[in-house]
N, C-alpha and C positions, 0 to 999 in steps of 0.2 A: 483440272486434273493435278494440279501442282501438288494439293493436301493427300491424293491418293497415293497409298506404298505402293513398290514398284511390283509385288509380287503378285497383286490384285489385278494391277492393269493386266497381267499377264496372263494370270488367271480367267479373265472371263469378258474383257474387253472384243475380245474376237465373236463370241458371242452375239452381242448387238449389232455389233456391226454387217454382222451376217443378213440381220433385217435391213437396217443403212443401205445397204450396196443395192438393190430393188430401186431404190430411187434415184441413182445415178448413174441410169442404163447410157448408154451412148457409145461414142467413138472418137472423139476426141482427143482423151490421152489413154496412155499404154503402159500397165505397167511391165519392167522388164523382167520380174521376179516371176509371174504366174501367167505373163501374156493376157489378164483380163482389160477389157475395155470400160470406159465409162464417159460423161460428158463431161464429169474433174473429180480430182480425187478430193478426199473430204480434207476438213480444215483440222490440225494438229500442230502442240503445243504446250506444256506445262506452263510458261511461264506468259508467253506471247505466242498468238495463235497465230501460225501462219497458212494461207490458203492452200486449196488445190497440193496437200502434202501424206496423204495417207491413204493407201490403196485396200478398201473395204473389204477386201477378198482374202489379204494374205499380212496384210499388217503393214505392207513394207513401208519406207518412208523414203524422201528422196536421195538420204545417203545410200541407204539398202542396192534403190534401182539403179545406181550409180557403179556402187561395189560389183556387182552381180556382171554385170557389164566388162567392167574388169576383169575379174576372175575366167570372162568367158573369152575375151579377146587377149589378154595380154601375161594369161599363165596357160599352165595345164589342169588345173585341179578340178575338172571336170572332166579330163582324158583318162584317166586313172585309179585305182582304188589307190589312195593315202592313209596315212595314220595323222587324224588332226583331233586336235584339241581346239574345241570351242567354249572361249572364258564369256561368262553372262551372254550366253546364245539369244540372237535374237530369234523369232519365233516366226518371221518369214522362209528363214532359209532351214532351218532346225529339218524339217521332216524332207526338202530337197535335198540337202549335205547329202544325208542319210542313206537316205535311195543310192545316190554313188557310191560312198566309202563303207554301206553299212556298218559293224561292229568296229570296225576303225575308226568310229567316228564319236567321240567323245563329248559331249558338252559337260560345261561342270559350275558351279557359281558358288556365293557363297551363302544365297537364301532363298532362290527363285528356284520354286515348287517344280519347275518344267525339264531341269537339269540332272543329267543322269548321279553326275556325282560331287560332292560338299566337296569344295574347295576353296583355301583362301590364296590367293595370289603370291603374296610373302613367302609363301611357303608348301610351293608344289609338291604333290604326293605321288612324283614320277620320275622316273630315272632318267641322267643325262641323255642327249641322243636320243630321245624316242618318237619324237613326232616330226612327221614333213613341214605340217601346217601347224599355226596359230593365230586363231585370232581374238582378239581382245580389243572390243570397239567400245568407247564410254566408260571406261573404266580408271583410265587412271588417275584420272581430275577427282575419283573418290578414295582413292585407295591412302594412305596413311604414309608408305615408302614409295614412289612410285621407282626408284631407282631399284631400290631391293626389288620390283613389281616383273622391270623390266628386264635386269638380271637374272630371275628366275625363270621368265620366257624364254631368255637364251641361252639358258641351261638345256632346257628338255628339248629345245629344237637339233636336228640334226645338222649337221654338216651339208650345205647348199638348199636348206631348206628357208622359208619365206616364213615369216609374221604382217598381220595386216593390226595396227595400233590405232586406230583412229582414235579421234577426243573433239568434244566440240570448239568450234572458234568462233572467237566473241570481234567481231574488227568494229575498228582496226585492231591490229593483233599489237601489244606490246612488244619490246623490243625482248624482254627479260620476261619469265613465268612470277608470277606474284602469286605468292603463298605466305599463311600466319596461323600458324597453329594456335592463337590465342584468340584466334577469331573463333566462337563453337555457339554462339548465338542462331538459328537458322535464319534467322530475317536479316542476321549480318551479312551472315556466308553468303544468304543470294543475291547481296548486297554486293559484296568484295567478289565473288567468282560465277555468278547469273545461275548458281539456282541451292537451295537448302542444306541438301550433301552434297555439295563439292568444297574439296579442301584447299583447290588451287586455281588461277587462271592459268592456261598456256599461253606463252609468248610467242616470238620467231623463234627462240631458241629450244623447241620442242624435239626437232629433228636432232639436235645437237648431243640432248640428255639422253635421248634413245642411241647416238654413235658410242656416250661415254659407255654403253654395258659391251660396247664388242661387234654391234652391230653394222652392216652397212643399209645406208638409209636413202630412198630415191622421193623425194618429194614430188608427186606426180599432178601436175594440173591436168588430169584428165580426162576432164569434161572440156575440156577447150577443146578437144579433135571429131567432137561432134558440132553439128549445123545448128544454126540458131533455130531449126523447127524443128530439129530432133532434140534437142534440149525442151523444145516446148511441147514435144509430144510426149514423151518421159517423164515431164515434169521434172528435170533435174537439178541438184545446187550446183550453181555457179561457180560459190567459193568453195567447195569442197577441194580439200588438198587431199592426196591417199595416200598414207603413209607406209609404203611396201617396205620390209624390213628384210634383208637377207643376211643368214648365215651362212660365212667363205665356210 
């Protein structure tokens, strides 16, 4: 899958899998996006395949079942209609968001056929204050400014409103983010930052670059406050850190 654009997988990867999931009836693991069952979920990866990671049904992956979780236990954004902005919407939650906030509910990217509206990051086409929620997952290990990325997320969020930024981590994590814009090679990039378009690694100091725009930032280990067999019935990451972002 590494040579596939992202906008293909998108496109029509749900598809197949639709046949896939017939062969992995069970009860085993759960995922927590769509409540379907199975005896594991299938194996996903561009770069290194990791098992039991993709739930046949709704796409999600184990950050997704992880987030979802979150969102249900430790906010409101299912108590409520919100005005959110979703940057490169994943396509597990896309049509649940929905259902909740309907027309408040925005997705937007800057090439994926599934997103209601063309947006690049740099430079949001929304006025300050306008959205409760934002999320922007995987995105900024591509983006070109990710300070200008993050800036402009905390432009359009309102006042006491939340961002969820996640990005992958590669551990051990550096102390410092490593980036080389002279790096534009693809087999360099997945070389220097684990995978083709990415422009940077993140470090520890990830949470830090997201305080310098304004933000306050809660680094949440939490998946530690589940059991070791609900972690294994979930199929959860371990090292998943969630990066909850709130605007005073």
């Amino acid at each position: 899958m590494r040579f596939v654009p992202r906008k293909y997988l998108q496109l029509f990867s749900h598809i197949g899998l639709q046949v896939l999931k017939v062969w992995y009836r069970g009860n085993k693991v759960e995922c927590t996006v769509c409540q379907s069952t199975f005896s594991e979920f299938l194996p996903y990866g561009r770069l290194v395949s990791r098992s039991n990671a993709l739930c046949p049904n709704c796409l999600a992956l184990e950050r997704h079942r992880l987030l979802w979780l979150f969102l249900n236990q430790k906010t409101s954004f299912f108590e409520q209609k919100l005005d959110v902005l979703h940057i490169a919407p994943e396509l597990c939650f896309m049509d649940r968001f929905e259902k909740v906030h309907g027309d408040r509910y925005i997705t937007a990217d800057i090439e994926s056929p599934l997103a209601k509206v063309k947006l690049d990051v740099h430079d949001i086409p929304y006025p300050e204050a306008n959205f409760d929620v934002v999320f922007c997952n995987h995105v900024m290990e591509h983006v070109t400014d990710d300070y200008k990325a993050m800036s402009e997320i905390f432009r359009v969020l309102k006042p006491g409103g939340f961002a969820i930024l996640q990005i992958p981590l590669f551990h051990p994590l550096k102390d410092e983010t490593y980036e080389d814009p002279t790096i534009t090679d693809p087999r360099e990039r997945e070389t220097a930052f684990g995978q083709d378009d990415h422009v940077r690694m993140y470090g520890k100091d990830y949470a830090d670059r997201i305080r310098s725009v304004g933000f306050e930032v809660e680094e949440s280990k939490y998946v530690e406050e589940f059991s070791p067999e609900e972690q294994k019935r979930y199929a959860l990451p371990t090292d998943e850190i969630i990066f909850y972002c709130k605007k005073k």
